[in-house]
C-alpha positions in Angstrom: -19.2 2.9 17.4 -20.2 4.2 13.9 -22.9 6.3 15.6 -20.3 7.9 17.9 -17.9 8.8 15.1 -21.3 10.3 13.4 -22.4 12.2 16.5 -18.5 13.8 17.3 -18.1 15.0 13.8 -21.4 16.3 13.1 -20.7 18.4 16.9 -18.0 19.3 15.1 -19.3 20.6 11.8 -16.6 18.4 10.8 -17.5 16.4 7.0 -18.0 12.5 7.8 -18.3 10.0 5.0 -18.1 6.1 4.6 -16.4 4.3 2.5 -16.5 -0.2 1.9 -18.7 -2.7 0.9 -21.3 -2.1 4.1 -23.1 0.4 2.5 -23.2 -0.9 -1.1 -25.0 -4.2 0.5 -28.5 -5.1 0.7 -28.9 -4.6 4.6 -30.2 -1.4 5.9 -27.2 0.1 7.0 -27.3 2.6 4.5 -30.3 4.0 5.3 -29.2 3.8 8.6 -26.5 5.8 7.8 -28.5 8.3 6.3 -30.6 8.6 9.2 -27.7 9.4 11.2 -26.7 12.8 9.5 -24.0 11.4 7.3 -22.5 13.3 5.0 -21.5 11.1 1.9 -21.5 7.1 1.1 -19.1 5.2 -0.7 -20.9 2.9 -3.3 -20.1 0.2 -5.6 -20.7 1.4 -8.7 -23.7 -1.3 -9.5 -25.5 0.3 -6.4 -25.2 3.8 -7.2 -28.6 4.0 -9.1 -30.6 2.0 -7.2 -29.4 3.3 -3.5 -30.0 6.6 -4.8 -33.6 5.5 -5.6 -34.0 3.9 -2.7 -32.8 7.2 -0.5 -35.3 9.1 -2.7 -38.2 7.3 -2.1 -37.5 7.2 1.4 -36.7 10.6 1.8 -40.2 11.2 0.6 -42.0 9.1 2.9 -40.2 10.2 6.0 -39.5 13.5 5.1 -35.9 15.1 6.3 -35.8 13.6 9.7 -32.1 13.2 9.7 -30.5 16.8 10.1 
C-alpha cells in the first residue's frame, strides 16, 4: 500500500514524505523507502546521523537507482 501511495504521487510530481517510528527502526524499511523515490523521512532524532550514514554509504554502492 506504501508503494502505491509512492508510485501515484511521484506520477504526480506531487512531494511524498513519511513520518513515525517505521523509518527510525533498525529494519530496512528505510532504505526501502529510499529505493522507492521518496521524497523525505521522518526520523527520531537519535537516528538522524546514523541513517544518513547509512543512506550514504548505500548510495555509493548502488549508485542512484531510485529516481
Amino acid at each position: 500500500m506504501i508503494e502505491r501511495a509512492i508510485t501515484a504521487c511521484r506520477k504526480q510530481n506531487k512531494y511524498v514524505g513519511i513520518c513515525g517510528q517505521g523509518p527510525s527502526g533498525p529494519s530496512g524499511l528505510r532504505q526501502w523507502l529510499v529505493q522507492q523515490g521518496i521524497t523525505s523521512l521522518s526520523l527520531n532524532p537519535d537516528s538522524v546521523v546514523e541513517t544518513w550514514q547509512k543512506l550514504a554509504r548505500s548510495e555509493k554502492r548502488h549508485g542512484d537507482r531510485h529516481h
